[in-house]
C-alpha positions as CSV (number, residue, x, y, z in Angstrom):
1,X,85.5,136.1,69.2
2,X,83.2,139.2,70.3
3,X,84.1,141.1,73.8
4,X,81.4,138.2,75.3
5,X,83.6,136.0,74.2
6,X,81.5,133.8,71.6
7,X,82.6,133.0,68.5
8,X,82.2,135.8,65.9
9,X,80.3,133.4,63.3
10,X,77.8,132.5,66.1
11,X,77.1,136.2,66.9
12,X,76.3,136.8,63.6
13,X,74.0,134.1,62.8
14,X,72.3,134.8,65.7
15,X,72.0,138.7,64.9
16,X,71.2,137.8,61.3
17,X,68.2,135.2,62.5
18,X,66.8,137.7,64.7
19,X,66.8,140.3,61.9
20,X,64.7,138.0,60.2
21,X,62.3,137.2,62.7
22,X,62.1,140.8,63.3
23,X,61.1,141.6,60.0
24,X,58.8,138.7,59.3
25,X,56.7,139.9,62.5
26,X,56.7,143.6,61.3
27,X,55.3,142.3,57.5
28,X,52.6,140.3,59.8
29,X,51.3,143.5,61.8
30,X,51.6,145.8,59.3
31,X,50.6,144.5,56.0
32,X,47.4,143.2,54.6
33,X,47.8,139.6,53.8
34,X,47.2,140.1,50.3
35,X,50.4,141.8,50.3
36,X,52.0,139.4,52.3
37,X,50.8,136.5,49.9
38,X,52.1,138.4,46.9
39,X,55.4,138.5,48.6
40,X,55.1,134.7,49.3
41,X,54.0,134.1,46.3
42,X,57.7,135.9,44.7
43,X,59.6,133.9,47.4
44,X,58.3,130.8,45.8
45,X,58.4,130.9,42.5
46,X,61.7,128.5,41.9
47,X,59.8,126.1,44.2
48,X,56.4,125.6,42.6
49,X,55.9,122.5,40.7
50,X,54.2,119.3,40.2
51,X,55.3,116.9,43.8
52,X,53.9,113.5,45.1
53,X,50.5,113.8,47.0
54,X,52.7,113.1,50.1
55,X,53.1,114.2,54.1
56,X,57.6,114.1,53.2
57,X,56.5,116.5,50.3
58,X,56.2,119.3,51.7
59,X,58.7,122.0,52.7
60,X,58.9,122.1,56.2
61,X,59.1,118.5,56.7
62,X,62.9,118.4,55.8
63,X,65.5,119.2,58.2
64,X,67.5,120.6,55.3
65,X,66.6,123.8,52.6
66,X,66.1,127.3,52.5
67,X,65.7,129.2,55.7
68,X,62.4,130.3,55.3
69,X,61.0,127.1,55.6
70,X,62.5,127.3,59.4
71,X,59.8,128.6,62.1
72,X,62.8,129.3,64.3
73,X,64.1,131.8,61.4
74,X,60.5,133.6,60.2
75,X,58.2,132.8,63.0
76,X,55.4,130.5,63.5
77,X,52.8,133.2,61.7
78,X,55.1,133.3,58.6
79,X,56.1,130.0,58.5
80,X,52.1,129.0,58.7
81,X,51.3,131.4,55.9
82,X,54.0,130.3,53.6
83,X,53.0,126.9,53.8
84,X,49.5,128.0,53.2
85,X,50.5,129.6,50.1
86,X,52.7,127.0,49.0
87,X,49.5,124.6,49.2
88,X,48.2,126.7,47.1
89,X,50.9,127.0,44.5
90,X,52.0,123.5,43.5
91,X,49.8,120.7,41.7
92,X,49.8,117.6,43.7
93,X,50.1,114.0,41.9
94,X,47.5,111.3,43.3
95,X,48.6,109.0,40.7
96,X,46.5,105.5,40.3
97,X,45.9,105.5,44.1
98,X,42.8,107.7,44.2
99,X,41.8,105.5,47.5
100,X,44.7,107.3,49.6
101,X,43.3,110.9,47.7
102,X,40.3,111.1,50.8
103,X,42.6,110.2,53.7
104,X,45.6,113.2,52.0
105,X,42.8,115.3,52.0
106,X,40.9,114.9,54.9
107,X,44.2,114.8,57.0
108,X,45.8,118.0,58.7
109,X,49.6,119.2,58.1
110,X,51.8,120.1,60.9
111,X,51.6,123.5,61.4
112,X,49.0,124.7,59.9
113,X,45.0,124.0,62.1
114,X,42.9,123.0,58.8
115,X,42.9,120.2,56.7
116,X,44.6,119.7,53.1
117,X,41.0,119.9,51.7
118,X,41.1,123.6,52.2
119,X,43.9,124.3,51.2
120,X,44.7,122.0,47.7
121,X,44.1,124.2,45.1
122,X,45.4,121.8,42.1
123,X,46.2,118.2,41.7
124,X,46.1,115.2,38.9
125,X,45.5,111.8,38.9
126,X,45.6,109.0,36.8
127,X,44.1,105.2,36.2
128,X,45.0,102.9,33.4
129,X,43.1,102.5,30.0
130,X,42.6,98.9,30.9
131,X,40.3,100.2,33.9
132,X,37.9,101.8,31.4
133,X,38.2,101.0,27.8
134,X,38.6,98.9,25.4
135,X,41.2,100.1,23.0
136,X,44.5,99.6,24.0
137,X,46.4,99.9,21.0
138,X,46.7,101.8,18.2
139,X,47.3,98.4,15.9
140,X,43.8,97.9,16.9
141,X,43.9,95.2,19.6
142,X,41.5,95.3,22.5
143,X,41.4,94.2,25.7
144,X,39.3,92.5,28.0
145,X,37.7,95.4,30.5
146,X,37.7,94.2,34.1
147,X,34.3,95.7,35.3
148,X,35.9,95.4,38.8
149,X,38.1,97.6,38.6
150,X,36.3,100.3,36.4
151,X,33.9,100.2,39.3
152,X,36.0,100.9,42.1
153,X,37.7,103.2,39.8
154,X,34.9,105.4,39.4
155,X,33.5,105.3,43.3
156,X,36.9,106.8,44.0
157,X,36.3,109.4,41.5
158,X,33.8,110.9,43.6
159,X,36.9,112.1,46.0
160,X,37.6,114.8,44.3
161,X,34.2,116.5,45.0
162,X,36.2,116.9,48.1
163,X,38.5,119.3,46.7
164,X,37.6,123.2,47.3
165,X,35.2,124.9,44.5
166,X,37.1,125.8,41.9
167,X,40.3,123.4,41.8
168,X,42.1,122.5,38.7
169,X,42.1,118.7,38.1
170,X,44.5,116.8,35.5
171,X,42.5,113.6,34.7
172,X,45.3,111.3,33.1
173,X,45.0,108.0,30.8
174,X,47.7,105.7,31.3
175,X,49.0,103.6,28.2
176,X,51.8,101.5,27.7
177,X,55.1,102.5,26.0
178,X,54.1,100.1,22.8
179,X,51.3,103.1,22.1
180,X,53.9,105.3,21.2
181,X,56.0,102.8,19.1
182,X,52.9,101.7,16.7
183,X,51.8,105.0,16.3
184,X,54.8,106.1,14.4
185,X,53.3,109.1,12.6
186,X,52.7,112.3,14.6
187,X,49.2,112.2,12.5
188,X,48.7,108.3,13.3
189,X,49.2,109.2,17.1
190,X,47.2,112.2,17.3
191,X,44.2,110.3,15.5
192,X,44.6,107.5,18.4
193,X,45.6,110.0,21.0
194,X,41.7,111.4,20.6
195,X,40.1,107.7,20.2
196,X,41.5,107.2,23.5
197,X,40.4,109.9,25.5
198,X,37.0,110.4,23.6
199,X,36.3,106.8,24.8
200,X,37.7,107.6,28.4
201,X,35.7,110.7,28.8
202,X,32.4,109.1,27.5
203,X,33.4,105.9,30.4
204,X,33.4,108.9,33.3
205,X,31.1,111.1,32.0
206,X,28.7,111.6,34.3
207,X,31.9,112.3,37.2
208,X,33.3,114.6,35.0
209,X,30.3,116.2,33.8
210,X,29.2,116.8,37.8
211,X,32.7,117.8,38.4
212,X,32.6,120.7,36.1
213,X,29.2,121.8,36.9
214,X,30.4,122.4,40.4
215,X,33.2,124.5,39.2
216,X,36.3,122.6,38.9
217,X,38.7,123.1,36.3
218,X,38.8,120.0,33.9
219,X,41.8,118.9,31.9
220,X,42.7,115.2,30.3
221,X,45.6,113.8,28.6
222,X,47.4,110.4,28.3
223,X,50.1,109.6,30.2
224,X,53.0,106.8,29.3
225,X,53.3,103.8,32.4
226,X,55.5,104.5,34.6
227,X,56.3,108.5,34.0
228,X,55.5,111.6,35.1
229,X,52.6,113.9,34.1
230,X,53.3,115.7,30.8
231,X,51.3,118.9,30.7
232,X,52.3,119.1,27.1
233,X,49.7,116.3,26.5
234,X,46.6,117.9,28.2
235,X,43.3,118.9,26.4
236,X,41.3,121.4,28.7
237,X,37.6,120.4,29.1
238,X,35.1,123.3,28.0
239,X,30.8,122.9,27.0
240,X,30.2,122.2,23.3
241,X,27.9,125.3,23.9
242,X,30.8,128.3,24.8
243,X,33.7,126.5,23.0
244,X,34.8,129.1,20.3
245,X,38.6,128.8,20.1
246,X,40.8,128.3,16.8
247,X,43.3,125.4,19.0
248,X,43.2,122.4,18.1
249,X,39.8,120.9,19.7
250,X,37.4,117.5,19.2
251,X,34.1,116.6,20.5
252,X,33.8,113.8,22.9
253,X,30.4,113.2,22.1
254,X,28.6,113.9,25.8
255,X,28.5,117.7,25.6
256,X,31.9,118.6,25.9
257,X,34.9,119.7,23.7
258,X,38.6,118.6,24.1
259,X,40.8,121.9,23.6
260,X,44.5,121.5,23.3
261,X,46.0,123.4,25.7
């Protein structure tokens, strides 16, 4: 126990908080906030990564983790600006449910006074080949296309003109697990691999066509059911007209090459 007779431990969690604070505030008045996001930036480099398109996703809506994520620790400025940054950091996952991607978007996060549609700087989504082509397997089999859903499919698409200019999109293809297993060879896959997505990209042309126009960052790849995004798989999305790379790169036959990453 101290002289005020509190425990020792308490003191010194409670010095060791106010230190904090203390220097939090003094970064906040006396550096520019370039420098402060660079800092930010450093402090979350083990935390950035693909999550869920989610409200529980983020950071500060856990009672437990690192301190920083605690307004009572860093203060409401820093805490605000670190969530800010980390916004901008990680890529969030939409998944099939590109209906819920305007509500995420248009919807604001405690603490911060703006909406996610300012601050989302990357995300990815996916649909299932079913919902727009006709080749579902590499043995050759087709499949009915439900015009329904390839509808709906590509109204929703038009969500992501919501995003801020310049966002990086992952556009993924879902296929089923039997894809892998019939395309044995890594030459058999690749060949089916580009049928897919050339017949994807030509479904959602004019969406992705508009999208890139306006800036966004374009990237497709396929995607096994029921996993997570593999950015191993991606092709990035660049004009016939300025491609002039030596990766691995096909035509999808509306303007646009298919660059391996």
């Amino acid at each position: 126990m101290d002289m005020s007779g509190r425990p020792a431990t308490k003191t010194t969690d409670t010095d060791h908080e106010f230190a904090c604070r203390e220097l939090c505030e003094n970064a906040i008045a006396t550096l520019p906030r370039e420098l402060r996001d660079m800092i930010y930036e450093y402090v979350l480099s083990s935390e950035v990564r693909d999550v869920a398109a989610l409200p529980t996703s983020e950071p500060t809506s856990s009672k437990v983790g690192p301190h920083y994520w605690k307004a009572e620790k860093v203060g409401d400025a820093t805490s605000k600006e670190l969530l800010e940054v980390w916004y901008r950091l990680v890529r969030f996952h939409v998944g099939q449910d590109l209906g819920y991607l305007k509500r995420f978007l248009s919807s604001q996060p405690a603490p911060l006074d703006t909406t996610r549609q300012l601050l989302v700087t990357k995300i990815s989504i996916a649909f299932d080949l079913r919902d727009v082509g006709t080749h579902m397997q590499p043995s050759g089999g087709g499949v009915v296309r439900d015009s329904a859903s390839r509808t709906r499919m590509l109204e929703r698409l038009e969500h992501l003109f919501l995003l801020k200019e310049g966002a990086s999109i992952h556009v993924y293809v879902i296929v089923p697990h039997s894809y892998t297993i019939l395309a044995r060879t890594p030459d058999r896959y690749a060949y089916h691999e580009k049928k897919v997505l050339r017949e994807v990209t030509t479904t959602i042309a004019d969406v992705l066509s508009r999208l890139a126009a306006a800036g966004y960052g374009l990237s497709t790849g396929i995607m096994l059911s029921s996993t997570w995004p593999n950015k191993g798989s991606l092709y990035d999305s660049v004009s016939e007209k300025s491609t002039n790379d030596t990766r691995s790169c096909f035509s999808t036959g509306h303007g646009s090459n298919l660059v391996w990453l």
